[in-house]
C-alpha positions in Angstrom: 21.3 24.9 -14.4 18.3 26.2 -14.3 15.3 24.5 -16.9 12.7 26.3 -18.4 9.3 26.5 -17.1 7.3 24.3 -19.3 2.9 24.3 -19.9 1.2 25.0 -17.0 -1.8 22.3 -16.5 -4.7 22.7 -14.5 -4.6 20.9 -11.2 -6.9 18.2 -10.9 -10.0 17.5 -9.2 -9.8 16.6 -5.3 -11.4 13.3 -5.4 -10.0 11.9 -2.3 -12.6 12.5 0.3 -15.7 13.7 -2.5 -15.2 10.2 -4.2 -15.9 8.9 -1.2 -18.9 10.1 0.0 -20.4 9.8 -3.5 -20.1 6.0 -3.0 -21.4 6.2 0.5 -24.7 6.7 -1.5 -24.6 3.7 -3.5 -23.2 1.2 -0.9 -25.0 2.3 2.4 -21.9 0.0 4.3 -20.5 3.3 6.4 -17.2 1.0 7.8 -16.5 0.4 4.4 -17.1 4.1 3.2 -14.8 5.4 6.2 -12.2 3.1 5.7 -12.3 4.2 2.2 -12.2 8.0 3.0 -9.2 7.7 6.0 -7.2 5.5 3.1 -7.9 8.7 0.9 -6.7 11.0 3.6 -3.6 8.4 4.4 -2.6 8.2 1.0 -2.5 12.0 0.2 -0.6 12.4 3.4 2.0 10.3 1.9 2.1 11.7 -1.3 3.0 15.0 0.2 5.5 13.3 1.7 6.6 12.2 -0.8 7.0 15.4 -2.9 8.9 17.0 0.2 11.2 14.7 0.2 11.5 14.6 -3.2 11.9 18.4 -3.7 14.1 18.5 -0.8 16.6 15.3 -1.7 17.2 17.5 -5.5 15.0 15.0 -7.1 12.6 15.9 -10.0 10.6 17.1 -8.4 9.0 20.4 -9.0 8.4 23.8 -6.1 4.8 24.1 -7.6 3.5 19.7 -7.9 4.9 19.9 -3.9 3.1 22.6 -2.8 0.2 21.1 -4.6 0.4 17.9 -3.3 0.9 19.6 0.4 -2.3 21.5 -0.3 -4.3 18.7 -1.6 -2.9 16.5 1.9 -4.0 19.5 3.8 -7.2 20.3 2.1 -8.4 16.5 2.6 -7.3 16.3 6.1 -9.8 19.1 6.5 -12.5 17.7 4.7 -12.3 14.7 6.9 -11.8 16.0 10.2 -15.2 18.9 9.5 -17.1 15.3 8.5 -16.2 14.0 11.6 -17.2 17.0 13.8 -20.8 16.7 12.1 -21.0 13.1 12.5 -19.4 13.2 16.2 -22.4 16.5 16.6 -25.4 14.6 15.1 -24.5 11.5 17.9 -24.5 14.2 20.4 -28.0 15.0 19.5 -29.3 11.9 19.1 -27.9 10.7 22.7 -29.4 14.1 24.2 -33.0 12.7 22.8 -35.4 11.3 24.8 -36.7 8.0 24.4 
């Protein structure tokens, strides 16, 4: 049986990796801040997982909150990893400077 399509709502916010960095500005501790942000990453990586294996086991779980939470996993992985190639680039330059 097929159910009926109910209200759409708006997806929300990603907050994963931008909640983050806004409290990066507060705290200054970067170990904490990165831990922080990979636990983000981690955790949206495993909701998505979640959701697959929910939509695919004939749980309640809906084509479109799936594919969201895939996009969001993917979308935060992203994020993260274009963080780390400016952070890994700005080392490069300061280890090129001389002294």
């Amino acid at each position: 049986m097929i159910n009926s399509i109910g209200a759409i709502q708006p997806p929300a916010p990603i907050e994963a990796v931008s909640g983050a960095s806004q409290a990066s500005s507060t705290s200054g501790d970067f170990r904490s801040v990165l831990a922080e942000t990979i636990g983000a990453v981690e955790s949206a990586s495993a909701n998505a997982n979640a959701a697959v294996h929910g939509f695919l086991t004939g749980q309640n779980q809906e084509l479109h909150s799936t594919v969201l939470a895939t996009q969001k996993a993917s979308l935060s992985f992203n994020m993260f990893m274009q963080a780390r190639n400016k952070v890994v680039s700005a080392y490069q330059e300061i280890m090129k400077m001389q002294v």
